[in-house]
Z-matrix of the N, CA and C atoms (Angstrom, degrees):
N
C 1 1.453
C 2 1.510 1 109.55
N 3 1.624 2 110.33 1 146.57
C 4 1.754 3 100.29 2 176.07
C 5 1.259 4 80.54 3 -137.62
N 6 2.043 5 101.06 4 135.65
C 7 1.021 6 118.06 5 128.59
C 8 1.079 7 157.46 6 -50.99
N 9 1.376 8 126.54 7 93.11
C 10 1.911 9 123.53 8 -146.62
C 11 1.900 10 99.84 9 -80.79
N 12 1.410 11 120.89 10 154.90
C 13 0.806 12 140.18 11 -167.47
C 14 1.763 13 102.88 12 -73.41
N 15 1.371 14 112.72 13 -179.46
C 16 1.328 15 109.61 14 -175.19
C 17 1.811 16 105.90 15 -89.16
N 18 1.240 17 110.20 16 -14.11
C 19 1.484 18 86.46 17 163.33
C 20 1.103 19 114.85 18 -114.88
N 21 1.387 20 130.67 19 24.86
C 22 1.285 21 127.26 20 159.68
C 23 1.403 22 110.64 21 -78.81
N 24 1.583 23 106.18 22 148.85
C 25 1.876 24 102.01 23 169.00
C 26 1.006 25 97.42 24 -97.88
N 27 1.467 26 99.14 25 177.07
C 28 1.928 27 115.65 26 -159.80
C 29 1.991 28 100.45 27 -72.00
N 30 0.598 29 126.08 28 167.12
C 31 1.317 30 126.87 29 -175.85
C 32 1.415 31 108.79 30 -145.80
N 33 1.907 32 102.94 31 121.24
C 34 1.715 33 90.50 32 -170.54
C 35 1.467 34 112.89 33 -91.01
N 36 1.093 35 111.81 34 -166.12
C 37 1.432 36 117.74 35 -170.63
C 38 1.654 37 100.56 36 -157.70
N 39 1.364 38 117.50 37 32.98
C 40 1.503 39 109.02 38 -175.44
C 41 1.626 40 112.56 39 -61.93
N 42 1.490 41 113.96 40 -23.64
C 43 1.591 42 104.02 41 -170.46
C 44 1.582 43 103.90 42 -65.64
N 45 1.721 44 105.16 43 -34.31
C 46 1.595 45 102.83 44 -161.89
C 47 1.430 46 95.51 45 -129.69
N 48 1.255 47 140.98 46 78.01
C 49 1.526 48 118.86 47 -174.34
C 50 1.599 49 105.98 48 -79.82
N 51 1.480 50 109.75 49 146.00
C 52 1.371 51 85.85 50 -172.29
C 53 1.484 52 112.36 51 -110.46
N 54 1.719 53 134.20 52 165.27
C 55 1.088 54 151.18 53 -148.93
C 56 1.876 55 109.20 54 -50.63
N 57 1.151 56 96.44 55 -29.73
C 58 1.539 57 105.83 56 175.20
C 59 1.379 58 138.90 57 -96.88
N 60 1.610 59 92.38 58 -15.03
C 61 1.670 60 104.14 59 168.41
C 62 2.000 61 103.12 60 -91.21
N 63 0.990 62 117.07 61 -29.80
C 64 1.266 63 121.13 62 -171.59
C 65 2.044 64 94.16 63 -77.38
N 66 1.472 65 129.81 64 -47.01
C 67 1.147 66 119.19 65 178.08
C 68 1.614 67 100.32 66 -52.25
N 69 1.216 68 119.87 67 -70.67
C 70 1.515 69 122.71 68 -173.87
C 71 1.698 70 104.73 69 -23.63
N 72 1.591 71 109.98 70 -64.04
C 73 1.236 72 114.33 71 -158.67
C 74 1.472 73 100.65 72 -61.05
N 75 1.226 74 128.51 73 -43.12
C 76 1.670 75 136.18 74 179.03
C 77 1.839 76 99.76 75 -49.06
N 78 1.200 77 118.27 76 -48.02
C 79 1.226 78 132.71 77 170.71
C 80 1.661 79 126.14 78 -21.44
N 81 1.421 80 85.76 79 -73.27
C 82 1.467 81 133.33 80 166.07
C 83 1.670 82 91.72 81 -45.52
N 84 0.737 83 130.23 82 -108.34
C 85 1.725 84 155.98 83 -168.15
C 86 1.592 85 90.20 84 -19.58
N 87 1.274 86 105.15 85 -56.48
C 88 1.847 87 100.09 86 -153.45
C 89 0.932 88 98.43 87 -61.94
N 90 1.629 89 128.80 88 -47.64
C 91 1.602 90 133.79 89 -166.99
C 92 1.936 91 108.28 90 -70.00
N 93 1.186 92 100.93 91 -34.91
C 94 1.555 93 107.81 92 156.47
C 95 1.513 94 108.44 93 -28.14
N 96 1.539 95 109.19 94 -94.52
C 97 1.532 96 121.27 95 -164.74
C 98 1.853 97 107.09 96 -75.13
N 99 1.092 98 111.36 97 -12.99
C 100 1.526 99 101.68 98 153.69
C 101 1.404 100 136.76 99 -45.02
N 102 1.827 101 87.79 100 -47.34
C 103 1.501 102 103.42 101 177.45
C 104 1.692 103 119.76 102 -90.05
N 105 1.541 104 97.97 103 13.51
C 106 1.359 105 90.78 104 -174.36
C 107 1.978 106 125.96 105 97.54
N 108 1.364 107 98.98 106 -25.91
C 109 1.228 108 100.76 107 -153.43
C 110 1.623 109 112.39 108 -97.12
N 111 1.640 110 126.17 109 177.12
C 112 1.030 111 109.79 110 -125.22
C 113 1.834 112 78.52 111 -135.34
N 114 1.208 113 143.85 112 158.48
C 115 1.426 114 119.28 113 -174.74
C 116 1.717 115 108.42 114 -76.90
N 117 1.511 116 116.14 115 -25.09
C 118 0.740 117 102.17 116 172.79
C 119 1.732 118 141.61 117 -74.40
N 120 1.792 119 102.23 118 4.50
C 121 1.022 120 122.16 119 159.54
C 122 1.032 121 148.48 120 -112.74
N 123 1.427 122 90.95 121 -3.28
C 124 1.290 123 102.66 122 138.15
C 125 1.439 124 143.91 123 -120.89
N 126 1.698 125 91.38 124 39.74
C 127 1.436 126 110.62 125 156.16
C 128 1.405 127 113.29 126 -79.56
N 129 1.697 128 101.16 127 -62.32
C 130 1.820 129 114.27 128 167.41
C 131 1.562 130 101.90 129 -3.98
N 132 2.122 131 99.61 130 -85.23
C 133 1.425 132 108.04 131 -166.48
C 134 1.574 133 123.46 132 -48.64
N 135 1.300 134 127.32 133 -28.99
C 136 1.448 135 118.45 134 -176.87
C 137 1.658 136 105.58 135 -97.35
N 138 1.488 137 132.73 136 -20.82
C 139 1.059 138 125.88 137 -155.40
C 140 1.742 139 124.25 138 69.55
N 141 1.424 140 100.50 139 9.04
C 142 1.930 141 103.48 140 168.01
C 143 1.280 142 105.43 141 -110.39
N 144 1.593 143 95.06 142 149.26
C 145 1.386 144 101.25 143 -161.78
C 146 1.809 145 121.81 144 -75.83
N 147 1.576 146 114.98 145 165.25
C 148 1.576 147 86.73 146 -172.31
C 149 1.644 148 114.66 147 -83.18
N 150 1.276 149 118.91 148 14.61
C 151 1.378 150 98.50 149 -176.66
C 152 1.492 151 109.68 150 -106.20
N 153 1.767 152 113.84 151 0.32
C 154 1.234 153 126.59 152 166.95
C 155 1.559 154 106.69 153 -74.73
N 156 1.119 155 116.48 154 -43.93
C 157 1.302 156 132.51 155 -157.78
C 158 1.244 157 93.74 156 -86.18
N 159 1.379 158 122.02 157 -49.33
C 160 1.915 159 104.04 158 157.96
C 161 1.049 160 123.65 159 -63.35
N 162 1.283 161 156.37 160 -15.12
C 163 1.288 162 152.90 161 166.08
C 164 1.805 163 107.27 162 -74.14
N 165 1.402 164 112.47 163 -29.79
C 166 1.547 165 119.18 164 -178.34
C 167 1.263 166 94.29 165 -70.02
N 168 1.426 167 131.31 166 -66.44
C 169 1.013 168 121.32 167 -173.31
C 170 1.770 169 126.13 168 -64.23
N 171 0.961 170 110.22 169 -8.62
C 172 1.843 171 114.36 170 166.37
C 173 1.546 172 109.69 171 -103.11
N 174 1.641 173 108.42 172 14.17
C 175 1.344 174 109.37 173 165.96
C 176 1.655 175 112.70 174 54.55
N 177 1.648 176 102.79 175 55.32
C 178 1.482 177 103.93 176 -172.51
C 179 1.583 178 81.66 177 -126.90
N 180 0.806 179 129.54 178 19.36
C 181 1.452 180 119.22 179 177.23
C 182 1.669 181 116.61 180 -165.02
N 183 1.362 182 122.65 181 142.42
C 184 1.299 183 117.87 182 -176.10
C 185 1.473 184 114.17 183 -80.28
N 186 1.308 185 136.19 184 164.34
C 187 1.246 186 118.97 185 -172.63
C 188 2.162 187 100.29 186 -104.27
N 189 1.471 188 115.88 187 167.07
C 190 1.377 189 101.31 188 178.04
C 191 1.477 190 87.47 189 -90.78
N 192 1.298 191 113.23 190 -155.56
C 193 1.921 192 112.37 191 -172.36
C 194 1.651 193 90.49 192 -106.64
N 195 1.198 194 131.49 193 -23.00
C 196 1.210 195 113.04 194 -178.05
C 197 1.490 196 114.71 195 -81.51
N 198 1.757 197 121.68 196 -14.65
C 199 1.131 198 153.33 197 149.81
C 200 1.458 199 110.33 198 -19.43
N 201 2.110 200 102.96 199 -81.43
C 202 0.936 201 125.26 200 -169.40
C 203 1.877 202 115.86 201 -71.75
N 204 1.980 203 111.29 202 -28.46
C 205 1.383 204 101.84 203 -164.91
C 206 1.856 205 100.17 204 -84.60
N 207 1.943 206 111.55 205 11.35
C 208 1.572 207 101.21 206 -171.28
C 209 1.434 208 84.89 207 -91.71
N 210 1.183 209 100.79 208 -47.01
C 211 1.849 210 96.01 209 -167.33
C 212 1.320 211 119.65 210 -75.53
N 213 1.344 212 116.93 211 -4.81
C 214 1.214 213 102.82 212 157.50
C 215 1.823 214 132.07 213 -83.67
N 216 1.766 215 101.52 214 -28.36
C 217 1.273 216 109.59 215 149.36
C 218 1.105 217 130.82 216 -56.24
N 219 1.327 218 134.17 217 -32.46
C 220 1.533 219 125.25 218 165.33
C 221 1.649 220 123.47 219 -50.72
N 222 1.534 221 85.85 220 -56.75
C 223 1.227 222 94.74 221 171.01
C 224 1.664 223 136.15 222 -77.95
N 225 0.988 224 107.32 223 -6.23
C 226 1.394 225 90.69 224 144.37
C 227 1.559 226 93.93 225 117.23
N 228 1.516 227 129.79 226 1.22
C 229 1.424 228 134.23 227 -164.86
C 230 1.619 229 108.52 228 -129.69
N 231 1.332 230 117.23 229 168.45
C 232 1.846 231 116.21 230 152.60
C 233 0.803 232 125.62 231 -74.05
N 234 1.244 233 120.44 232 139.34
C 235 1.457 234 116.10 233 161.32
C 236 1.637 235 137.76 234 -33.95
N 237 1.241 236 112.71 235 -37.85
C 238 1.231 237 129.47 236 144.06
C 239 1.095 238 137.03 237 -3.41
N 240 1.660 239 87.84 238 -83.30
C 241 1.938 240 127.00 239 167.86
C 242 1.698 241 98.96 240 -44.09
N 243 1.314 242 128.17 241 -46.35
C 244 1.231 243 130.55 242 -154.21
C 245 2.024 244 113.12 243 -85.30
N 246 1.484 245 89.81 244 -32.85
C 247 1.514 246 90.06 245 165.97
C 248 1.303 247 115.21 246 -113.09
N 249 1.325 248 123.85 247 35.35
C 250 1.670 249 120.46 248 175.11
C 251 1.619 250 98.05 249 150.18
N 252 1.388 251 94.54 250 93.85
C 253 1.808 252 103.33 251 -179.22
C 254 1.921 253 99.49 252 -67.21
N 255 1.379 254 115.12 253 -38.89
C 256 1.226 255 132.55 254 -157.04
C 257 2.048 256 88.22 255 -52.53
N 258 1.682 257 102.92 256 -70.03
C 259 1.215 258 111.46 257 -172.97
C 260 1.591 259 120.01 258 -56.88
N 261 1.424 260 123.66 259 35.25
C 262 1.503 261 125.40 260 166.78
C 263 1.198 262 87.18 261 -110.70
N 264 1.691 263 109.45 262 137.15
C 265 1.470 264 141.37 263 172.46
C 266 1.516 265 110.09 264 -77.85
N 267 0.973 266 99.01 265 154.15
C 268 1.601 267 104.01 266 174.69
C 269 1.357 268 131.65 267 -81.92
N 270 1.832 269 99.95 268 9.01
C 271 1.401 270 94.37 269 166.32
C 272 1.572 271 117.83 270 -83.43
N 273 1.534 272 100.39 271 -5.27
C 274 1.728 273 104.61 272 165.47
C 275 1.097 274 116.37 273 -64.36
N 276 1.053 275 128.51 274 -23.11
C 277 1.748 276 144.56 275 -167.35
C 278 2.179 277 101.66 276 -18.23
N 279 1.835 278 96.46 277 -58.37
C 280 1.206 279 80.71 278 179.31
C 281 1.526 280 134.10 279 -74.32
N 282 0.995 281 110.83 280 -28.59
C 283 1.569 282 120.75 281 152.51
C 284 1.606 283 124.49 282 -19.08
N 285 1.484 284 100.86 283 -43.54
C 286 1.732 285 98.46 284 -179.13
C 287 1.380 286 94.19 285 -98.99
N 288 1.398 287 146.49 286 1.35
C 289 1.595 288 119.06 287 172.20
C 290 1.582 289 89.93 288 -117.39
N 291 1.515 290 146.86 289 -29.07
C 292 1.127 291 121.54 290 -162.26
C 293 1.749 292 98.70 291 -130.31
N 294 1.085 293 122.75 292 147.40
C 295 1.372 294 148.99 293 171.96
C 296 1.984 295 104.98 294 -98.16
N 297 0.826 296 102.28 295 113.01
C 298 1.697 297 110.75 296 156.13
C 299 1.123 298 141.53 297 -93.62
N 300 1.239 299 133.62 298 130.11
C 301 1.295 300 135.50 299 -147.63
C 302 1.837 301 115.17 300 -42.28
N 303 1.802 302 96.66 301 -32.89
C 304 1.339 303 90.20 302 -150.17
C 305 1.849 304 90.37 303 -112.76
N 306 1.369 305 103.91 304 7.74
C 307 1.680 306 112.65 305 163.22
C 308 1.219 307 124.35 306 -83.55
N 309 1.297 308 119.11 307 -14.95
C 310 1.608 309 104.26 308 167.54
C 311 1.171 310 139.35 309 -42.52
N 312 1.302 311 102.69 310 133.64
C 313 1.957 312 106.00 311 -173.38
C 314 1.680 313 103.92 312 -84.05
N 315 0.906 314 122.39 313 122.42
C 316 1.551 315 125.10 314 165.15
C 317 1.490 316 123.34 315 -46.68
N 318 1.339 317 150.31 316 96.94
C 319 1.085 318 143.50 317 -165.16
C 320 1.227 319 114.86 318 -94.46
N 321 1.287 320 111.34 319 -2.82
C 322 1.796 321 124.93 320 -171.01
C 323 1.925 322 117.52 321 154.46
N 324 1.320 323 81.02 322 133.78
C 325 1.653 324 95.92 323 -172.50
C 326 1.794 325 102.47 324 -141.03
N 327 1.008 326 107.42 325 94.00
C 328 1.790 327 118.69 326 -178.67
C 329 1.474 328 127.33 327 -144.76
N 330 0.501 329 129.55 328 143.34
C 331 1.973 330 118.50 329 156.28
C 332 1.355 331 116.00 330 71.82
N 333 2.004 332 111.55 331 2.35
C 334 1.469 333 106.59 332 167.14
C 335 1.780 334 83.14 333 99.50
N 336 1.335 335 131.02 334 17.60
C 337 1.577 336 122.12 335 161.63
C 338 1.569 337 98.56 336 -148.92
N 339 1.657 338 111.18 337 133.31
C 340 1.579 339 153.69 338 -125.11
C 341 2.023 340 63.76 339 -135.84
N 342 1.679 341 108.92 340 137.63
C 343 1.356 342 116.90 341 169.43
C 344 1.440 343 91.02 342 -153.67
N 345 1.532 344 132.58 343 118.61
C 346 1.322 345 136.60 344 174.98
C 347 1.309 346 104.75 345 -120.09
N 348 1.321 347 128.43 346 146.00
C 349 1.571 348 140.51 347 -178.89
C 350 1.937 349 103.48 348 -78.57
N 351 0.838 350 115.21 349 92.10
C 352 1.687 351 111.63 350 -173.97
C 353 1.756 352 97.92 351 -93.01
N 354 0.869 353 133.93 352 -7.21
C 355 1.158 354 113.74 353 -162.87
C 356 2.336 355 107.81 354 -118.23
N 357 1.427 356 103.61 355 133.89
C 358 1.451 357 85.75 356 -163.58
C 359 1.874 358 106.95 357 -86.41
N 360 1.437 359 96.35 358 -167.58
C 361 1.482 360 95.51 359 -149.08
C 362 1.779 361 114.72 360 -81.22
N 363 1.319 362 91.33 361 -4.33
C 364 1.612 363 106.04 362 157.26
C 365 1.678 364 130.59 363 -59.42
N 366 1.059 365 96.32 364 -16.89
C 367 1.479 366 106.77 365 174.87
C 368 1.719 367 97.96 366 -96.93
N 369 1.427 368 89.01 367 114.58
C 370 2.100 369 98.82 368 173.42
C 371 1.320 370 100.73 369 -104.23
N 372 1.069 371 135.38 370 -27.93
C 373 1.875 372 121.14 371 -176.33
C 374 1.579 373 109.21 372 -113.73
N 375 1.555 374 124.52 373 -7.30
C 376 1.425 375 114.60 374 170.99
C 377 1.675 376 101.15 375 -112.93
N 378 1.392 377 119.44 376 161.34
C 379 0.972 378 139.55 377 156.31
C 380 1.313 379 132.43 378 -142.96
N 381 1.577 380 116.32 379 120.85
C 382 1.454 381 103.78 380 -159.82
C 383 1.683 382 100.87 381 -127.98
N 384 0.862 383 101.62 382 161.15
C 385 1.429 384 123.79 383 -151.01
C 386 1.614 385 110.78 384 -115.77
N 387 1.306 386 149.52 385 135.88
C 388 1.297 387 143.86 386 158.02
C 389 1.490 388 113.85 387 -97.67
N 390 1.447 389 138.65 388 104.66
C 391 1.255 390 141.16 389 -155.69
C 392 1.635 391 116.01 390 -106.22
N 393 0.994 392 130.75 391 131.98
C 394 1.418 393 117.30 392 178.28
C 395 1.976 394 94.31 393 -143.72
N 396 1.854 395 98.00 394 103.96
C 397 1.438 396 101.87 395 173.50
C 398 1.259 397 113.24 396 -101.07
N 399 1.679 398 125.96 397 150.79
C 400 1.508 399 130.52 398 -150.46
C 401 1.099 400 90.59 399 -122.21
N 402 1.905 401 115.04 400 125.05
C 403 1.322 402 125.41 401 168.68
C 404 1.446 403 121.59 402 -8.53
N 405 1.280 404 128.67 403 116.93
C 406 1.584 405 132.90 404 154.31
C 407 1.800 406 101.63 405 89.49
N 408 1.682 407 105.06 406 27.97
C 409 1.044 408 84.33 407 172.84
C 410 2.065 409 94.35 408 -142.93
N 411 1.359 410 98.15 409 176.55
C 412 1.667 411 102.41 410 -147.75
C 413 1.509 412 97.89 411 -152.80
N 414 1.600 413 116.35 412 136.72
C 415 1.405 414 136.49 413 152.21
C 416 1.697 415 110.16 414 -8.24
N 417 0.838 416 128.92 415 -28.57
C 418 1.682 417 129.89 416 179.85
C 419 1.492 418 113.26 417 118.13
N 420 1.070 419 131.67 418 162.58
C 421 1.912 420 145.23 419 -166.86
C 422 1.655 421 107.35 420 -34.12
N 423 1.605 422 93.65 421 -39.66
C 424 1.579 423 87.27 422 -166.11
C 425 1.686 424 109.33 423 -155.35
N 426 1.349 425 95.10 424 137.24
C 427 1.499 426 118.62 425 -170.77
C 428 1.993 427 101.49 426 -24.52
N 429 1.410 428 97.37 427 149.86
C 430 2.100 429 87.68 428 161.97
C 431 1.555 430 95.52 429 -162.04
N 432 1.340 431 87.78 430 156.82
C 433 1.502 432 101.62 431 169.26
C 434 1.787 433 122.55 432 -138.88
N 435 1.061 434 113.04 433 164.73
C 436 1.495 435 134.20 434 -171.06
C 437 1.689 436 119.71 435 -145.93
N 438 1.164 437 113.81 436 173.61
C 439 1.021 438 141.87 437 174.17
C 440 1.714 439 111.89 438 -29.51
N 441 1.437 440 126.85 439 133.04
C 442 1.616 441 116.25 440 142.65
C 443 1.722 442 103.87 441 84.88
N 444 1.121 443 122.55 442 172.38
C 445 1.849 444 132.65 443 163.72
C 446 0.892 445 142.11 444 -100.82
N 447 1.533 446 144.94 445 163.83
C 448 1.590 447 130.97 446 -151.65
C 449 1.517 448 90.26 447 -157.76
N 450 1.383 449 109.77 448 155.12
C 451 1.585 450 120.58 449 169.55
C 452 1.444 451 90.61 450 -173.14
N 453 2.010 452 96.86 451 136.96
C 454 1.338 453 118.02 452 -165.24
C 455 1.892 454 100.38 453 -128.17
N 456 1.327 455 102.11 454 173.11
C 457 1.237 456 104.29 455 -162.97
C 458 2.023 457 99.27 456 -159.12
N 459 1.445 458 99.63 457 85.53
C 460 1.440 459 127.74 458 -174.54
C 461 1.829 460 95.97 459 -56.92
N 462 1.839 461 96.65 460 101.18
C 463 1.874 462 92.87 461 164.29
C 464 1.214 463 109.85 462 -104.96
N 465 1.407 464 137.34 463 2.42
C 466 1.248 465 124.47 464 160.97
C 467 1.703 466 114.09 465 -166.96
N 468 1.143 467 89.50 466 157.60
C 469 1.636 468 102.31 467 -170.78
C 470 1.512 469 124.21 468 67.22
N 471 1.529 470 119.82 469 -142.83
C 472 1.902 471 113.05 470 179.52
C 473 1.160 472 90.18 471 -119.70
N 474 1.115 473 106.51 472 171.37
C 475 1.143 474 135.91 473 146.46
C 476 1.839 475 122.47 474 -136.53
N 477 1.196 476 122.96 475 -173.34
C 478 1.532 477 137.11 476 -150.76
C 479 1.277 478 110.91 477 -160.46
N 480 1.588 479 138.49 478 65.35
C 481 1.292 480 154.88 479 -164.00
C 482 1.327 481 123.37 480 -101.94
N 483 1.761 482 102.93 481 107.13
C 484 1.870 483 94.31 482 -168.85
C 485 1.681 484 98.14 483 -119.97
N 486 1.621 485 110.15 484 127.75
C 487 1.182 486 118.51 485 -162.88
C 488 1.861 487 94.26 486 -122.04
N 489 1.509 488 114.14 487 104.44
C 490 1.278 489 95.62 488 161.68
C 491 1.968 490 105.56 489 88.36
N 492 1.027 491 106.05 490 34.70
C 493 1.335 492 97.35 491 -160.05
C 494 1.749 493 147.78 492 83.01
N 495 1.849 494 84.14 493 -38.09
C 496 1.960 495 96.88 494 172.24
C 497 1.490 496 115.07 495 -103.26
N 498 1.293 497 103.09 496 155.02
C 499 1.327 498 114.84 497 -153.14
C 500 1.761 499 105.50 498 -107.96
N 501 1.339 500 121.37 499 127.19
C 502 1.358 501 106.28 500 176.81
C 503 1.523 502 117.25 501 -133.84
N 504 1.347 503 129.61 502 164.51
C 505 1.099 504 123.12 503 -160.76
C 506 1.364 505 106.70 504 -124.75
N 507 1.197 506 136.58 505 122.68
C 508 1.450 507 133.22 506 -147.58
C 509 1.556 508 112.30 507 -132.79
N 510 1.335 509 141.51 508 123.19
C 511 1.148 510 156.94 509 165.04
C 512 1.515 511 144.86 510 -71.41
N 513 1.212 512 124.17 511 118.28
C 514 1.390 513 109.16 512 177.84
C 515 1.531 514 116.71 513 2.24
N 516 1.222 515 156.40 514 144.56
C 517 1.608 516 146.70 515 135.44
C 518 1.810 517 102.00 516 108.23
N 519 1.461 518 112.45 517 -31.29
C 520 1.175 519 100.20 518 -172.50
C 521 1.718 520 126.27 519 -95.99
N 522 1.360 521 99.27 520 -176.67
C 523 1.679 522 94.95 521 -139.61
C 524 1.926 523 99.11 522 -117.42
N 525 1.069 524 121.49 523 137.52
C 526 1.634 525 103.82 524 171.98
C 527 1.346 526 106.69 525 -135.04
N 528 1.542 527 130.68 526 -168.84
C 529 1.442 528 126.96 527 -149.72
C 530 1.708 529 114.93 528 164.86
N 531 1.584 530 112.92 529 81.61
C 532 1.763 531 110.60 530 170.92
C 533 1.261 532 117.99 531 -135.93
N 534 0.822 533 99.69 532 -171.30
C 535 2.016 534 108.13 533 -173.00
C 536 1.468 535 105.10 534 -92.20
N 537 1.285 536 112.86 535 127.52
C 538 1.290 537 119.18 536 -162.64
C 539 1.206 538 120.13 537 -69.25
N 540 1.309 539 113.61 538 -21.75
C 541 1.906 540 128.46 539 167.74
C 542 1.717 541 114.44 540 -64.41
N 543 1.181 542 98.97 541 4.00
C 544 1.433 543 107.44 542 171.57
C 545 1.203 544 119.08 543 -114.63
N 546 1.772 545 100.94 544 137.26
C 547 1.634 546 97.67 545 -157.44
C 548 1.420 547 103.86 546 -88.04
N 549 1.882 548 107.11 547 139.17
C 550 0.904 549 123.06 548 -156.86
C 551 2.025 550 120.43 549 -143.85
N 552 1.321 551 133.01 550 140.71
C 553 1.128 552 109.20 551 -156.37
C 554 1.844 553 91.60 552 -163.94
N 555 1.431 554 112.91 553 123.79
C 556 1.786 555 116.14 554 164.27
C 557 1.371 556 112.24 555 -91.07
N 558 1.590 557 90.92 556 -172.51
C 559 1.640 558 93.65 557 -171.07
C 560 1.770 559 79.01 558 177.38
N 561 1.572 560 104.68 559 131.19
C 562 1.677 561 121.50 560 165.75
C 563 1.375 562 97.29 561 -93.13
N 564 1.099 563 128.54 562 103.98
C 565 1.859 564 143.40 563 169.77
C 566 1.596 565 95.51 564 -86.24
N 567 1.507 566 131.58 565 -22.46
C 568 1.157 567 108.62 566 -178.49
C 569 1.619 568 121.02 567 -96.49
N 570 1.397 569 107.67 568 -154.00
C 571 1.703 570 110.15 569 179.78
C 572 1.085 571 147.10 570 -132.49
N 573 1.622 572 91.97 571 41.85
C 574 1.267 573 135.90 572 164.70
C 575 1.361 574 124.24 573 -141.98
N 576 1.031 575 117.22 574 135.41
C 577 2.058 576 125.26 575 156.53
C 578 1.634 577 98.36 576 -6.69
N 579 1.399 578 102.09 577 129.52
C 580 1.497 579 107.06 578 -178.46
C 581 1.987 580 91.44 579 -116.54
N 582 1.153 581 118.57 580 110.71
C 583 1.853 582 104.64 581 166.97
C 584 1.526 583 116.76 582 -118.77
N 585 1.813 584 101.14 583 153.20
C 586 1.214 585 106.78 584 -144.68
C 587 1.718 586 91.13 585 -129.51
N 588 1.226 587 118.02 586 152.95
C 589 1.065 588 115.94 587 158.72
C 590 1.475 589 103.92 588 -115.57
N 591 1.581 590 109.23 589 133.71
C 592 1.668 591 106.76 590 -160.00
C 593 1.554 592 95.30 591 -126.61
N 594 1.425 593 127.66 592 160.13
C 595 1.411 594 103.33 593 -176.14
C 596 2.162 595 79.10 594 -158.89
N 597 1.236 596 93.83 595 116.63
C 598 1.723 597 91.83 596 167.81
C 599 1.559 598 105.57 597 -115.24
N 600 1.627 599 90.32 598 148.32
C 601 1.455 600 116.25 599 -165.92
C 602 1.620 601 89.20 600 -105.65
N 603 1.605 602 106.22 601 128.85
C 604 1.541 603 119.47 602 136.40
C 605 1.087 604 146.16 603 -56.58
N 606 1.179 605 140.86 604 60.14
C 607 1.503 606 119.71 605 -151.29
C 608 1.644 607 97.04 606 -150.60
């Protein structure tokens, strides 16, 4: 596989993709739906488009490095990790069991909601999230759901949580918990930064 430079464009290879751009792209994908996310949201987070980002991920295209170091920041890994998990040293070691406060990878910053990867890469079926939503702003028009379960844990400010149709109103300290196939949607009604510790389950 070659990483093309930043002014090179991606260059496909659909007749022959070869064995290492297609692992990468498999790469890509798993850590995708690990996290839940959707290509088109994680187009949002990197600013590449999704039909590039679908072709990356079916390994029809090489990535440039500025390509590969966004999406690997979204997602939550090194760049490294993304073209050769094997070749990370073990002085990363802490990296895959502990997250530090001031290491979080940003997974998304838009629309008045702050999404940071809190949880390290040792965790394969949870993923948790550090959330900070900005007064008067909300999950988007209309309720959605996905895959697997979630339970959050309100450290500051309100929030406005509708799971399934019912609507709940949630406080500093308190704690919530549903099945993610249920349609579901927030909203900060108050007037201040509402933050969340959010953690979705695979399963």
């Amino acid at each position: 596989m070659k990483i093309a430079d930043d002014t090179t464009r991606m260059s496909t290879g659909m007749n022959n993709p070869d064995e290492e751009t297609q692992r990468l792209g498999q790469r890509i994908r798993d850590l995708r739906l690990k996290a839940s996310m959707t290509l088109s949201e994680l187009a949002k987070a990197t600013g590449v488009s999704i039909g590039t980002l679908s072709q990356l991920e079916r390994g029809l295209v090489s990535p440039t490095v500025r390509t590969l170091y966004t999406v690997a920041n979204a997602l939550g890994v090194m760049p490294a990790w993304l073209i050769d998990p094997s070749q990370i040293k073990s002085s990363a070691s802490e990296s895959r069991y502990i997250v530090r406060a001031g290491n979080r990878s940003r997974l998304l910053d838009i629309d008045g909601i702050r999404k940071d990867i809190a949880s390290p890469a040792a965790s394969e079926r949870l993923r948790g999230f550090f959330m900070v939503i900005q007064p008067n702003c909300n999950s988007g028009p209309q309720p959605y759901s996905h895959k697997g379960e979630e339970i959050g844990f309100l450290l500051s400010g309100s929030l406005e949580l509708q799971i399934d149709g019912e609507t709940f109103s949630l406080n500093e300290g308190d704690c919530f918990a549903f099945s993610s196939d249920k349609p579901h949607h927030f909203a900060n009604l108050g007037t201040r930064p509402a933050s969340v510790f959010w953690v979705n389950a695979d399963i």
